[in-house]
N, C-alpha and C positions, 0 to 999 in steps of 0.2 A: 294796178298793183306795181309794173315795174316802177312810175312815179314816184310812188310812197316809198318804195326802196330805195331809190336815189335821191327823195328828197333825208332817208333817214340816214341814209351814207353821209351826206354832208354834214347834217346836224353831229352825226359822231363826229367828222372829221375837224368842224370846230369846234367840240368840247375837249378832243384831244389836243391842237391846237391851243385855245383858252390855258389850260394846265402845263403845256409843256413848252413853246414858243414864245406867248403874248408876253411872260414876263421878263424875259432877256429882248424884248425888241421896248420896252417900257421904257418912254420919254420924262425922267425923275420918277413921279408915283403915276404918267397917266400912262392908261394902260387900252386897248380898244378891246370890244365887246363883241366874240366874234358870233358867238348864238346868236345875240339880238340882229346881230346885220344878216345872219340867214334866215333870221323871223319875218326880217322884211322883205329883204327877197321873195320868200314863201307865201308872204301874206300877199304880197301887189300881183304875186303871180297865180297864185290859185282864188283868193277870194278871203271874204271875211269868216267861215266855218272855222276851215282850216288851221286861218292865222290863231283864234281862237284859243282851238283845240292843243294847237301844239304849245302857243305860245303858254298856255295852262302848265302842260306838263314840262317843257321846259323849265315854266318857274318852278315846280315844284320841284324838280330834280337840284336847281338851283337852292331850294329854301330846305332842303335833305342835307347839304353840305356848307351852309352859311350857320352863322352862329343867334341872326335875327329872328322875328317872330315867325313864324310858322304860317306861308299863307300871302304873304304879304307880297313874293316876288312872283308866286304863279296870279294873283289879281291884275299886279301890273301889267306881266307880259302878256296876260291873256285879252287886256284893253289894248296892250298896243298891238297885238296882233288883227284885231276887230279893227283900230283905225288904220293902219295901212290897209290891211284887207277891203275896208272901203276906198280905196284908189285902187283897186283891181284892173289889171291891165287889160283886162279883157272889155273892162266900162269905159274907163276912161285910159287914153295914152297921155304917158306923164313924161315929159323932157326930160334931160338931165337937170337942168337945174331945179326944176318942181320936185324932181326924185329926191335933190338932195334935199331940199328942205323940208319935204315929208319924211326922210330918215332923222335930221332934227328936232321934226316937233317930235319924235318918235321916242326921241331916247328923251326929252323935258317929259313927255308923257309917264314912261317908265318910271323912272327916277323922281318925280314928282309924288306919283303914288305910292314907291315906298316908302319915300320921306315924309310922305301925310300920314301913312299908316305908323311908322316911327312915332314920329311927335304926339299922337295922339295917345299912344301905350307910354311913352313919358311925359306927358305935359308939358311938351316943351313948347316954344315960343316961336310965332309961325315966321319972324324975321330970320332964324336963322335955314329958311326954306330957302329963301331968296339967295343967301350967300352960298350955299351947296352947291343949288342950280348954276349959281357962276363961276363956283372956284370949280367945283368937282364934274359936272356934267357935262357945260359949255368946253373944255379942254377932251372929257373919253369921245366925244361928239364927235368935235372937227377929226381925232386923231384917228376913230373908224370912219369917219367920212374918205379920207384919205385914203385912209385900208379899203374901202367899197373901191375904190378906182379899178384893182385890179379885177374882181370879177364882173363889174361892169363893162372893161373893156372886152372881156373875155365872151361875153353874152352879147352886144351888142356889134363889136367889130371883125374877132377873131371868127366867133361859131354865130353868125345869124342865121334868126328864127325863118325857116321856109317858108315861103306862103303859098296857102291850098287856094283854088280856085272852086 
């Protein structure tokens, strides 16, 4: 229980973050994604239920204040939290560099699925998936990839995890 309180401390702490921060630190229009980067966290660190679960209702609380289809941002977060959740720290240990590129495929994962569920409600043309994914994704990626740094080092060097015998 006290877990779930601290993992739901966080989540508030970057959705207030997300609305009050992320747009005065925005590089022209890219901006980092600070949910998704505690999704992932949550998900490599508890498992694939969890990531799930929250990643569900994240989207939804997400698709309650966007102007898109209804459904579409809790589907994705709730796959991307199922695939980080599959690199669960507890199965497999993931380096820094595998970390980072499992938060990459992470956010192509997101961002993929809402842009297929888009296209499909407009008939739109799956060429312009490809160029989203580059102009728009490939830039909020790196720029929270970068943003991970800090509670990465915070987790890994500042407060390391004890170990039980």
């Amino acid at each position: 229980m006290n877990s779930a309180l601290r993992w739901a401390g966080w989540f508030l702490v970057c959705a207030i973050l997300q609305s009050t921060l992320v747009p005065h630190i925005a590089i022209m229009t890219v901006k980092p994604d600070l949910p998704l980067l505690a999704l992932f966290f949550l998900a490599t660190k508890a498992g694939v239920m969890p990531g799930v679960l929250v990643g569900f209702f994240l989207g939804l609380g997400h698709d309650l204040f966007s102007p898109g289809l209804l459904g579409s941002n809790s589907l994705a977060m709730g796959l991307t939290g199922a695939l980080c959740g599959l690199f669960n720290e507890r199965v497999m240990r993931l380096d820094p560099i595998m970390r980072a590129v499992l938060m990459l495929a992470a956010f192509f994962v997101n961002d993929t699925v809402v842009m297929l569920v888009h296209l499909l409600k407009v008939d739109g043309a799956v060429s312009t998936l490809f160029m989203e994914l580059l102009v728009v994704t490939l830039p909020r990626s790196v720029y929270t990839l970068a943003c991970s740094a800090i509670p990465f080092i915070w987790i890994t060097v500042i407060k390391p995890q004890r170990l039980v015998d």
